[in-house]
C-alpha positions, 0 to 999 in steps of 0.5 A: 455340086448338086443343089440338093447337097448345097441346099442342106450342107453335110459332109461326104467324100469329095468330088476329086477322091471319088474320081481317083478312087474310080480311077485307080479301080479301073486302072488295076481292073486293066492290070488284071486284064494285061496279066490275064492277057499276057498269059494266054497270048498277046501275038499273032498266031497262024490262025490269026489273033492269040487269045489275049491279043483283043483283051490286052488291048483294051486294058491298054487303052483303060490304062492310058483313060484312067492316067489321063482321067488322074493327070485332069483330076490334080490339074482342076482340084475343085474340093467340092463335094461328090454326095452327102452320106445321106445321099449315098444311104440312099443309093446303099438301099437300092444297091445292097439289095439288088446285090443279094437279090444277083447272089440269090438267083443261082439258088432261088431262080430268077422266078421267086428271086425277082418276086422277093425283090420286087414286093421288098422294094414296093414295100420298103421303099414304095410303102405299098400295101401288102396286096399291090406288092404281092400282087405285082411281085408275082404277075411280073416274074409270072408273065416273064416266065411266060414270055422267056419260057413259053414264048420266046423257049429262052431258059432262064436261071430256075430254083426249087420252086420251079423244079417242084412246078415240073419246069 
């Protein structure tokens, strides 16, 4: 447990509910993976490995990680605490907002997708003023185009915008 969540108390899911939480995600992520797997072939074909046969594997092997990592999780039950809620808040404003922005980008392009992202972080959670935010919001996806497109002619996802612009 963190001194942080010792220092001010609180309540919050435990440190053992989260393990088999990840644990059982993981272990039916593998699940998938091994039906998938057995759909399209786990064997040997004349030109060499079926199309499942490297997925099944490894969703094997994440079976066998995750009903080792549960079999440790019941032997040492400590009960203590993962995070406060409060502590997850503040994980919850970084990771909701980087989701949208991950959904955004197929219609917006990654161009004025990472522009909103950034000036909302800087003044959300960075309390800049509006011009550093709109400042740095546009110089940093302004000078990945460059580098990406000019540079490197590495396309990247572009939205309206950029169609309007004539790239």
């Amino acid at each position: 447990m963190s001194d942080t969540t010792k220092e001010f108390g609180g309540t919050g899911p435990s440190h053992q509910g989260v393990e088999i939480g990840v644990a059982a995600f993981m272990a039916l992520l593998a699940l998938v993976g091994i039906y998938g797997s057995l759909k399209v072939g786990i064997g040997w074909g004349a030109e060499g490995p079926k199309a499942g046969f490297f997925p099944f594997y490894v969703s094997l092997a994440v079976i066998i990680a995750s009903a080792v990592n549960l079999a440790k999780i019941f032997a040492t039950a400590d009960g203590e605490l993962f995070a406060s809620w409060s502590q997850l808040k503040l994980v919850l404003a970084v990771v909701i907002p980087t989701a949208i922005y991950v959904a955004a980008i197929p219609y917006l392009g990654i161009y004025v997708a990472s522009a909103i992202l950034i000036i909302a972080f800087m003044r959300w959670l960075g309390r800049y003023p509006w011009i550093y935010a709109v400042g740095v919001g546009a110089l940093v996806p302004f000078l990945t185009f460059l580098m990406f497109e000019l540079w490197f002619l590495v396309p990247l996802p572009k939205g309206p915008f950029e169609k309007f612009l004539g790239y």
